[in-house]
OpenMM code with the backbone's topology and positions (N, CA, C; nanometers):
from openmm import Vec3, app, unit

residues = "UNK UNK UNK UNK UNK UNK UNK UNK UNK UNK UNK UNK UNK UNK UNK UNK UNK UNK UNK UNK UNK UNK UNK UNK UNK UNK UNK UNK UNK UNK UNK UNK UNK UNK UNK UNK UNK UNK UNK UNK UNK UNK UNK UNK UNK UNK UNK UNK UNK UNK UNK UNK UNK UNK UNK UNK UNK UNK UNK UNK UNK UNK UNK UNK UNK UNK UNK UNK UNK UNK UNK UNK UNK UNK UNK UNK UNK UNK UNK UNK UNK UNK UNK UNK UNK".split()
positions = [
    Vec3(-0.1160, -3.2726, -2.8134),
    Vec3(-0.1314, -3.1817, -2.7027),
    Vec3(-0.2803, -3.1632, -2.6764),
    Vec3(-0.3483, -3.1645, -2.5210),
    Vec3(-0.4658, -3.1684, -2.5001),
    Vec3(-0.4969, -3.0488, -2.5484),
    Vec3(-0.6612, -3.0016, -2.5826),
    Vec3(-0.7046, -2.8463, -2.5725),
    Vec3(-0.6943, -2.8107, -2.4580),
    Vec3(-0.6640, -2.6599, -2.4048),
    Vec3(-0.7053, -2.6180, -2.3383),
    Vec3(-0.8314, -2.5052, -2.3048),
    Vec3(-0.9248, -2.5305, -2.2465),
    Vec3(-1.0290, -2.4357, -2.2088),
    Vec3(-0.9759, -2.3251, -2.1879),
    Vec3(-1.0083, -2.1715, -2.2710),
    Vec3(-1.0005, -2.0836, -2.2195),
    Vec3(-1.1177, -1.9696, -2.1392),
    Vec3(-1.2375, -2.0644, -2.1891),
    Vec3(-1.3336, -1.9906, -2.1539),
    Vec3(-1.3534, -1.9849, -1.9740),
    Vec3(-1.4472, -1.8755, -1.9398),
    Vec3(-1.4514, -1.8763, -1.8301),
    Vec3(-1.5844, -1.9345, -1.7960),
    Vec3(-1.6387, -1.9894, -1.6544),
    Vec3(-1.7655, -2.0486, -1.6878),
    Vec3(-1.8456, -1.9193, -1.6377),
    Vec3(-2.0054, -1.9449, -1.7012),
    Vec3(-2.1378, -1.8378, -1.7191),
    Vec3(-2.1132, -1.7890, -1.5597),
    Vec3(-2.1193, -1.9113, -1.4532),
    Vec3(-2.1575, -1.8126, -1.3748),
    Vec3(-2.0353, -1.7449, -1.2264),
    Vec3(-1.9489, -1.6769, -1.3576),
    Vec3(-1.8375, -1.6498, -1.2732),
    Vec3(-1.8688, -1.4866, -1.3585),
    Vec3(-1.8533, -1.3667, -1.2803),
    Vec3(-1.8360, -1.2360, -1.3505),
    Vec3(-1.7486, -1.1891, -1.3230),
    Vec3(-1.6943, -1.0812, -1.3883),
    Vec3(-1.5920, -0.9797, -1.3646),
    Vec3(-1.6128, -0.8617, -1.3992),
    Vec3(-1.5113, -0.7712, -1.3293),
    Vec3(-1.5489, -0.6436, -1.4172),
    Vec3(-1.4350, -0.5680, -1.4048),
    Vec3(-1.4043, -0.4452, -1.4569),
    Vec3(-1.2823, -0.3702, -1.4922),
    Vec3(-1.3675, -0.2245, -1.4424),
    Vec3(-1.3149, -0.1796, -1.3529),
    Vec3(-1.3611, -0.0269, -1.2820),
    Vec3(-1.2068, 0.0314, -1.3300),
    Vec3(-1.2234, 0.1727, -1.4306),
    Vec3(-1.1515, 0.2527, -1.4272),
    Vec3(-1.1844, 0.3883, -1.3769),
    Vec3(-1.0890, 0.4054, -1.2981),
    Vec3(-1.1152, 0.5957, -1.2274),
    Vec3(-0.9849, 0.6244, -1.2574),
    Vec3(-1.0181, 0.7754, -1.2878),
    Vec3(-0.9074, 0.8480, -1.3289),
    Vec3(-0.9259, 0.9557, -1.1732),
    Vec3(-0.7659, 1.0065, -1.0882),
    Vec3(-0.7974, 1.0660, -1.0050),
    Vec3(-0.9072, 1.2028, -1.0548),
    Vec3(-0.9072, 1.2884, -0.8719),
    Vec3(-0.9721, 1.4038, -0.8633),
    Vec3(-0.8792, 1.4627, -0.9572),
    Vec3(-0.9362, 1.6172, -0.9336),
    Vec3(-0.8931, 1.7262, -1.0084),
    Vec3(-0.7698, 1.7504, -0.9195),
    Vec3(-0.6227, 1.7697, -0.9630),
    Vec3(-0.5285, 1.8242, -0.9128),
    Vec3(-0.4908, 1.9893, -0.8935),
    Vec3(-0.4126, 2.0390, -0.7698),
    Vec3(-0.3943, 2.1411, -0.7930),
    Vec3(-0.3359, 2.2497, -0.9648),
    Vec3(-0.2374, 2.1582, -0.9759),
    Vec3(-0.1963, 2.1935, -1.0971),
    Vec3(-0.2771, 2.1813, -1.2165),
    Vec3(-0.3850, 2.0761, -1.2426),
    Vec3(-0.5222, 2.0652, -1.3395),
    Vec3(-0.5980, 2.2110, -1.3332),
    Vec3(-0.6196, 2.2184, -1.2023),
    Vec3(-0.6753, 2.3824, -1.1660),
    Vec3(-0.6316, 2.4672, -1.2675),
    Vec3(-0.4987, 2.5201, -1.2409),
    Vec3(-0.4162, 2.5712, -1.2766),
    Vec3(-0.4087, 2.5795, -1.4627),
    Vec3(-0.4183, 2.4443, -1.5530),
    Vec3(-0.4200, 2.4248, -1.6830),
    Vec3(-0.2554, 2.3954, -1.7233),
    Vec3(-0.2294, 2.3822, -1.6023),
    Vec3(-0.0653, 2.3095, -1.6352),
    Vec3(-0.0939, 2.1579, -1.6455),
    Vec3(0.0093, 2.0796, -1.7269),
    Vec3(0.0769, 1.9499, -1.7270),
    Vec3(0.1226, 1.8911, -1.6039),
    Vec3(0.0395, 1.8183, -1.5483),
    Vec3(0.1198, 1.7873, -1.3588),
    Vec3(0.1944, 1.6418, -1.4435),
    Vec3(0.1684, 1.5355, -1.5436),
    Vec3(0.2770, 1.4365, -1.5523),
    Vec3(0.3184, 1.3916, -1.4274),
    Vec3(0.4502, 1.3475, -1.4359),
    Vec3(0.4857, 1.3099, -1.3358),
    Vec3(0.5063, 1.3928, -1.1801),
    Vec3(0.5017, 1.4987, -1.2284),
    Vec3(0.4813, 1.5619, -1.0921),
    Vec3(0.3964, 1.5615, -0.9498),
    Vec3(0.4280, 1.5583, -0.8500),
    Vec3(0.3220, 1.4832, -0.7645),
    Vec3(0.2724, 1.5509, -0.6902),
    Vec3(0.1988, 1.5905, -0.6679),
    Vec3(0.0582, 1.7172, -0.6856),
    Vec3(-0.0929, 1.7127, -0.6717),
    Vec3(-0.0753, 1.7268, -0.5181),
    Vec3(-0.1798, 1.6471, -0.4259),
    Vec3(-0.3268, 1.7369, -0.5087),
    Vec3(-0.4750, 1.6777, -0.4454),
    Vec3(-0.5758, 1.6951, -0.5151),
    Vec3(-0.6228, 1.8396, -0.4539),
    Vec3(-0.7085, 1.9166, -0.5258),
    Vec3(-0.7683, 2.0404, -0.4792),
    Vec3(-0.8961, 1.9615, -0.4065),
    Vec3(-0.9819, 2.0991, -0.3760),
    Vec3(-1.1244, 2.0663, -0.2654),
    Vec3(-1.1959, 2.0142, -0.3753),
    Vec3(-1.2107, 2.0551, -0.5089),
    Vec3(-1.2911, 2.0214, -0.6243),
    Vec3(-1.2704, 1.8620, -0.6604),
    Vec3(-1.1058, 1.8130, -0.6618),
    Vec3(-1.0640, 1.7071, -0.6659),
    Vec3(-1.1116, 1.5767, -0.5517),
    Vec3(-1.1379, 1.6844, -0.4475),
    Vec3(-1.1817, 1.5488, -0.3607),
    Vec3(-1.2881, 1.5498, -0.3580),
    Vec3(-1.4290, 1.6190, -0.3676),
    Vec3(-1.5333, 1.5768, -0.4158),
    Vec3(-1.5618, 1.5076, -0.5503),
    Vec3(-1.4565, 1.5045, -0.6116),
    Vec3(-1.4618, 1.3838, -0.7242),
    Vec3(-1.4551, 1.2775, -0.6858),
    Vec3(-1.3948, 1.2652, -0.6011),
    Vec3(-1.3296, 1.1512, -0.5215),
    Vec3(-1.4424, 1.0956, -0.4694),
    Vec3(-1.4964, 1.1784, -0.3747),
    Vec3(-1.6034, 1.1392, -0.3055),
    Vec3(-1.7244, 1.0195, -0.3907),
    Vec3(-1.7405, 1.1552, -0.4898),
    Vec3(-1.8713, 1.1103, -0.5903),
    Vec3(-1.8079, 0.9534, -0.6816),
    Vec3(-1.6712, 0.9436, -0.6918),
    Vec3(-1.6670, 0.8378, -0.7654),
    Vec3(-1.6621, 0.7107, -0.6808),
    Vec3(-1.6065, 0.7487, -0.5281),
    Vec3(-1.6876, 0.6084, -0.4305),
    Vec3(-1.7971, 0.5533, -0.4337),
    Vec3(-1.9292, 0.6586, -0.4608),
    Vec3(-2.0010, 0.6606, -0.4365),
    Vec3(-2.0734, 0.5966, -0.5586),
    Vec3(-2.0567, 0.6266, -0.6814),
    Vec3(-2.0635, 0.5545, -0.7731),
    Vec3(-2.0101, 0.3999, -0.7577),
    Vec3(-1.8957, 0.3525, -0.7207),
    Vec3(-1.8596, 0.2089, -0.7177),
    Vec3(-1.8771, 0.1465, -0.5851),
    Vec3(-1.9260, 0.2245, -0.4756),
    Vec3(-1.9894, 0.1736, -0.3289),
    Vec3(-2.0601, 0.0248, -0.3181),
    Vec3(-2.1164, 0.0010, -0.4660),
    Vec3(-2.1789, -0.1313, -0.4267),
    Vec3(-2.1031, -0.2764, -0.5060),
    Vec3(-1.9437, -0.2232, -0.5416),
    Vec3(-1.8551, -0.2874, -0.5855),
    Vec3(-1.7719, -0.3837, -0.4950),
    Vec3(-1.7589, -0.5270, -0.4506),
    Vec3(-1.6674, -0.5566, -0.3671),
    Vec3(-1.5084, -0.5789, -0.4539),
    Vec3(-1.4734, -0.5056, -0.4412),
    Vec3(-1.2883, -0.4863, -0.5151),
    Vec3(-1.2337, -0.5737, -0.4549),
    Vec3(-1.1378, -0.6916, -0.5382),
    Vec3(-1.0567, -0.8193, -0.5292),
    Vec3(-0.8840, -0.7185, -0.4677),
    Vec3(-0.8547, -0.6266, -0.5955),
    Vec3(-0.7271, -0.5590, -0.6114),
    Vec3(-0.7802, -0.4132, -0.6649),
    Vec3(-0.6920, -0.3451, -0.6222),
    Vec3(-0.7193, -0.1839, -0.6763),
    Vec3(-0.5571, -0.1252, -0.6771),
    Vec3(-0.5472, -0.1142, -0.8094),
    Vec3(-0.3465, -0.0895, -0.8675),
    Vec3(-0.3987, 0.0792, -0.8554),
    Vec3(-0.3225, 0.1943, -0.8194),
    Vec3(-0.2678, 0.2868, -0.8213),
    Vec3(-0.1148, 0.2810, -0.8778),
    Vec3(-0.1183, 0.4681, -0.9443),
    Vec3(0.0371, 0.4607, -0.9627),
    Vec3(0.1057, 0.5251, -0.8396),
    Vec3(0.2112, 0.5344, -0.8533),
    Vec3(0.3118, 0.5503, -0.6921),
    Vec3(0.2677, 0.7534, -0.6803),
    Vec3(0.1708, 0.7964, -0.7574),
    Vec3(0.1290, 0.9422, -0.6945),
    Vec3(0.0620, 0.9555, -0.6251),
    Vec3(0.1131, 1.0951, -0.5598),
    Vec3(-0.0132, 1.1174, -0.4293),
    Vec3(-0.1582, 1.1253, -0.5007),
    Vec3(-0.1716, 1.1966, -0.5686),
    Vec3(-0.3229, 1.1864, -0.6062),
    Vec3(-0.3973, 1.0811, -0.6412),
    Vec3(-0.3453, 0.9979, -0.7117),
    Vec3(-0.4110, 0.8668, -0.7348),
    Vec3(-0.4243, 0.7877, -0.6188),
    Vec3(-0.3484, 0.7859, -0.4988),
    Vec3(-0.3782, 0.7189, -0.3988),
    Vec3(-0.4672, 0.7573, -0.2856),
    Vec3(-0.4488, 0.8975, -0.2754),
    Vec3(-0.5754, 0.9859, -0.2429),
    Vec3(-0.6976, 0.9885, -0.2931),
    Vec3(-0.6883, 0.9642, -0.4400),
    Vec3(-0.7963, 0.9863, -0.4807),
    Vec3(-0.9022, 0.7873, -0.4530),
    Vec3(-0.7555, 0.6907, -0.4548),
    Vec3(-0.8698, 0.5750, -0.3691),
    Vec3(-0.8286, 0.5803, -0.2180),
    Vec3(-0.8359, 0.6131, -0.1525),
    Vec3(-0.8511, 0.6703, -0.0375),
    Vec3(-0.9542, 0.7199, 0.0303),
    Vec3(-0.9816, 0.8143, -0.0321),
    Vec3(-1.1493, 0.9336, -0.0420),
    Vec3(-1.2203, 0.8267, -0.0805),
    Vec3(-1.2452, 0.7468, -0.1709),
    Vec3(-1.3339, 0.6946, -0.2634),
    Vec3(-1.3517, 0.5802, -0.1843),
    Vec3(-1.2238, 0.5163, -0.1141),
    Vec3(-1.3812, 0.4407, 0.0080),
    Vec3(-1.2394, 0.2899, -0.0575),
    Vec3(-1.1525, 0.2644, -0.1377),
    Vec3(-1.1093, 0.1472, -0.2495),
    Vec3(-0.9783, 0.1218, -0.1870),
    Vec3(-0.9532, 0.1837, -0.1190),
    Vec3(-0.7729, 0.2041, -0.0977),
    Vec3(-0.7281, 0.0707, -0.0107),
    Vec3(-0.8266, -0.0343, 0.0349),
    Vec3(-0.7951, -0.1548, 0.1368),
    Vec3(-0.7332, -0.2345, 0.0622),
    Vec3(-0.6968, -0.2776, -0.1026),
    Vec3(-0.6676, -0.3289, -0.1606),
    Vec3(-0.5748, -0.3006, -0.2714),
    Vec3(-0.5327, -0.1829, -0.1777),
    Vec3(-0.4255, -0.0789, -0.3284),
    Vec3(-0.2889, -0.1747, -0.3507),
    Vec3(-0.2702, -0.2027, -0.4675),
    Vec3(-0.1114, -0.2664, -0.5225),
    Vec3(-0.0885, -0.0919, -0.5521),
] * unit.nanometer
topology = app.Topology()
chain = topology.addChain("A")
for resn in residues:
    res = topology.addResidue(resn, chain)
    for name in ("N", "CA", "C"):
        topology.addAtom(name, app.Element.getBySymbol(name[0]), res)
């Protein structure tokens, strides 16, 4: 059986951007939102804001959200959401 190459070549990069959403109403609060779906406060979307703004000079291939409002809001605000799975 031939080898196979797993390496990738030098001049190819990647990178892994993790954001966790804004602050939720219920986060406010000091409750467990879990699965509950529980759109972001005003505090939450200036997170939002600031974490676009942080990855603004990122061109994103794919950007996975889970099926909550906040996480999709929160790439939404953030400028990422053209490429949401």
């Amino acid at each position: 059986m031939p080898a196979v190459s797993t390496s990738i070549p030098s001049s190819v990069q990647s990178q892994l951007v993790l954001m966790r959403h804004g602050e939720s109403m219920w986060n406010d609060l000091k409750l467990f939102t879990g699965d509950v779906d529980i759109p972001l406060t005003e505090k939450g979307v200036n997170e939002a804001l600031a974490g676009g703004r942080a990855v603004s000079e990122i061109d994103f291939d794919i950007v996975f959200t889970s099926r909550l409002v906040r996480a999709k809001q929160t790439a939404l605000i953030a400028g990422i959401e053209s490429n949401c799975v």
